[in-house]
N, C-alpha and C positions, 0 to 999 in steps of 0.2 A: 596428600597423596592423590593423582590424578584418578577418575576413574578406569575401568579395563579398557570401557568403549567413549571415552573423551576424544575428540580431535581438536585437532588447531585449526582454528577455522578466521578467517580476513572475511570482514564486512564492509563495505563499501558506504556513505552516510549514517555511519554508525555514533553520531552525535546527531541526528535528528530528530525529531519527535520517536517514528519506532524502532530507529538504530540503538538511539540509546539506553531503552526499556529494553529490548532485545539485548543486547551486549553486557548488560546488568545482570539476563537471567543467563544468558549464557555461562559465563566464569560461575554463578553460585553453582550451575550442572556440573561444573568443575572440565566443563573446557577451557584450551585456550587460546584466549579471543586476540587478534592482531587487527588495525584500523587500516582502512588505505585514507591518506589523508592527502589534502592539498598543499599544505607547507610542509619542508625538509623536517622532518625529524629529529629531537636527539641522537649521537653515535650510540649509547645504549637502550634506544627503546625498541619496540618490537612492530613499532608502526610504520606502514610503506606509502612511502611517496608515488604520489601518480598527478596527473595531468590530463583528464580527460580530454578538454580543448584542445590541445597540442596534441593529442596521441602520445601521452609519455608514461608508459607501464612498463617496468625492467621485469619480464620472468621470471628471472635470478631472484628477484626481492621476496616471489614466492614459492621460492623452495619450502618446502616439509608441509606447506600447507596442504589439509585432510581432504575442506570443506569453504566454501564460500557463500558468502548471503551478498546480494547487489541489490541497493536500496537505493543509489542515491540518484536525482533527477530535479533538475528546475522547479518550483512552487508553481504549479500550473492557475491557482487562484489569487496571486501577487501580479495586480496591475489586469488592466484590458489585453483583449488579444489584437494587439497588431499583428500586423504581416510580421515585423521583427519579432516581438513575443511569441507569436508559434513557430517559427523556424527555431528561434533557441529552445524553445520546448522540446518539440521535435530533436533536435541534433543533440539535448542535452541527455534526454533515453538512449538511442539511437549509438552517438558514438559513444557514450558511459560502456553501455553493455559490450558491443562489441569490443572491444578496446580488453574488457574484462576479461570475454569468453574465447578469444584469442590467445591472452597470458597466460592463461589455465592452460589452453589446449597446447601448448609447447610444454608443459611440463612434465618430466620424466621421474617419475608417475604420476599421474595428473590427480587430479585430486577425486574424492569421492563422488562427489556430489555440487554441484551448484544451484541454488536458489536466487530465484532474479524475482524484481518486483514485474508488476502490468499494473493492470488497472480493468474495473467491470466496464470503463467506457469502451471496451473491446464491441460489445454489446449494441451501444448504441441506444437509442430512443425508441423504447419496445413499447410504450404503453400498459399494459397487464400480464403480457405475454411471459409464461413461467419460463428464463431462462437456466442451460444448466453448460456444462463445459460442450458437451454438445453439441449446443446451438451453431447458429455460423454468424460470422461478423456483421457489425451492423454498418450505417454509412454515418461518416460528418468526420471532422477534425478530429475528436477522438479513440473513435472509431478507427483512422487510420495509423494514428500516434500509435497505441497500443500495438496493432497488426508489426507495424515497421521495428518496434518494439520487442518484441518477440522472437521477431525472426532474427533478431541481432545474436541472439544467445545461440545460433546456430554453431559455431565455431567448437564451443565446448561440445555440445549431445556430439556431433561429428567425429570426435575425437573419446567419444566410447565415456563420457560424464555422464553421470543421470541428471539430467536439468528439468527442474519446477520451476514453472511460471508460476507465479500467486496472484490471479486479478483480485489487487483489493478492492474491495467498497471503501466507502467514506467509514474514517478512522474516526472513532468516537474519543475524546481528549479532553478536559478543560485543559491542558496545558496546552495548547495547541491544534491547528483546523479546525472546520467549520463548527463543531460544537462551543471552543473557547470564542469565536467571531459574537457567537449568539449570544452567548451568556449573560452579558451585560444588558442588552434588551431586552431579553426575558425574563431577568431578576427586578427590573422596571416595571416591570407590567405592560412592556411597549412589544411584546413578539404576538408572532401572527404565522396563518399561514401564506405559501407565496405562491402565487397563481390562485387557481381552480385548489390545491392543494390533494388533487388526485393523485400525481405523481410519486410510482416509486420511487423510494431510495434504500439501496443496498447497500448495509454497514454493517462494520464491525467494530465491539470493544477494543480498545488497544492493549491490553493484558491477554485476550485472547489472542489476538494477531502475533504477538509477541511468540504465542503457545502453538499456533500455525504456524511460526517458520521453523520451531524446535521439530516440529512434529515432520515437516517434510523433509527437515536435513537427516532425521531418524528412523523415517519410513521406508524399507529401500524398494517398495511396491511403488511409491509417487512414481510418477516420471510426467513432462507435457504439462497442460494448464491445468489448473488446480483453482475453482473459485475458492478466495477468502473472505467470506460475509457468513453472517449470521444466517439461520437458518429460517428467521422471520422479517423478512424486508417488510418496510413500515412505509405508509405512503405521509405526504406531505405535512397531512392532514394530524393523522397519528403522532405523527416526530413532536407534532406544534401541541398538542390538548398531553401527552403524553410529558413534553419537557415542565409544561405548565405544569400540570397535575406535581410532577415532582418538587418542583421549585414554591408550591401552593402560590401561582399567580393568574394573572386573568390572561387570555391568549385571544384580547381581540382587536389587535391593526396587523388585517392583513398586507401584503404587498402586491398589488395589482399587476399581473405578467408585464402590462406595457413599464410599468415603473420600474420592474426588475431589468427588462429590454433596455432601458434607456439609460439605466444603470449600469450596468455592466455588457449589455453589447454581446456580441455573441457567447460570451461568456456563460451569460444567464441561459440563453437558450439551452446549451451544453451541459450544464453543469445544477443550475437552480429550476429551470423548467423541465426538463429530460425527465423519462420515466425507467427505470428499469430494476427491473424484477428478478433476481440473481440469486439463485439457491445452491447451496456448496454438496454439490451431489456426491463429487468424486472423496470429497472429504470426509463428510460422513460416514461412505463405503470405506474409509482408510482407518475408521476405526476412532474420530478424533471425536471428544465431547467439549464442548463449551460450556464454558463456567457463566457465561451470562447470554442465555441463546436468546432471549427477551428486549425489548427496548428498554422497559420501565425495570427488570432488574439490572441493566448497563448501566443507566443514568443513576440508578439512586445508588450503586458502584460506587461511581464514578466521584458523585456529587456527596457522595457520603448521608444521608438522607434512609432512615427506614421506615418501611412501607408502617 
């Protein structure tokens, strides 16, 4: 029996690292979950086909839908950034979302609510600076990725949707991103910190993330950006003595900034040297608690590992 307050809600990368935790806890809530997927479908299943690339989203496909989650976007840390790899970065947010918040807004009733991913590189390379939804944009590739990002999901709010932006931080995993990259180094005894190791970084558990996007399709106060990070961003330094400390190994070759630059190219600048300090203001005031607001209670989570 469904619940009174279940809806049917289409997720968009809902086979990716946090599509598919999400869509898992989804149906136990006892909604029901429909995929937009990239290959045709079977004639009985409840999954809709789309084509981002191509602009191919039938509205018809989302009749009855309540609710929608939009996750899905290019692996921005698969491969150096070419001139060709940030353009498909860029157009793979960009016309994802619109493409999405479009077929919502033609529907006759449109649906509740929509949830679209971002990202804290909204932000930009702030150093210490306590960021909160507040803040104003920062500058560099990512920085405009996210903006351009954003504004895509205009078509749905336009059209009277309550649309959450979620900037995530970096998604704590071993199944997956930069935590499962590390793993194998760390468990070596070969991790370190990278640069200076001053550098924030803004994350979150993936069980909690999972619990932020329930919480914003169910909050109906959300509305606009919504940071998704833990409520203790950890700098470089911490992430590194803190995974150690977990995994009981030594954490000492660091990665020299130039070796990371030479490495991965702007990449690194953006993404492994960046500092940002991102606190989930509007979320906390929405009433949400986190089950692992900690690094060292995330990891040992995560890693299964008790203190």
């Amino acid at each position: 029996m469904r619940r009174a307050d279940s809806m049917d809600v289409i997720v968009s990368g809902a086979t990716g690292l946090v599509g598919s935790v999400l869509t898992r806890n989804l149906a136990a809530a006892g909604h029901r979950v429909r995929r937009l997927v990239r290959v045709p479908p079977a004639p009985n299943s409840r999954d809709v086909f789309w084509d981002p690339g191509r602009g191919v989203l039938d509205p018809a496909s989302l009749r009855g839908v309540e609710a929608a989650v939009h996750l899905a976007g290019e692996n921005i840390a698969a491969g150096r950034w070419t001139e060709a790899k940030k353009n498909s970065i860029r157009e793979s947010r960009t016309r994802g979302t619109r493409l999405v918040a479009e077929a919502l807004a033609r529907l006759s009733p449109p649906p509740r609510v929509l949830v679209s991913a971002s990202a804290v590189g909204y932000y930009g390379s702030r150093g210490s600076e306590v960021l909160t939804e507040r803040s104003v944009p920062g500058r560099g590739f990512l920085a405009e990725v996210c903006r351009d990002w954003e504004a895509a999901s205009a078509p749905a709010s336009a059209a009277g949707i309550r649309t959450v932006t979620l900037r995530f931080g970096v998604v704590l995993s071993p199944d997956g991103g930069m935590l499962a990259k590390v793993l194998v180094p760390f468990r070596l005894g070969l991790g370190g910190r990278v640069g200076n190791g001053e550098q924030f970084m803004s994350w979150i558990e993936i069980g909690d993330l999972a619990r932020v996007i329930e919480h914003a399709l169910e909050t109906h106060s959300l509305s606009g950006a919504v940071n998704a990070v833990s409520p203790h961003p950890a700098t470089n330094r911490e992430f590194t003595e803190t995974l150690g400390r977990v995994l009981s190994r030594p954490t000492v070759f660091p990665v020299p900034a130039l070796g990371a630059r030479l490495a991965f190219g702007e990449m690194a600048e953006e993404m492994l040297l960046a500092s940002t300090r991102v606190e989930p203001e509007r979320l906390l005031d929405s009433g949400f608690v986190f089950r692992y607001p900690t690094l060292e209670s995330a990891l040992r989570h995560l890693l299964m590992r008790k203190s």
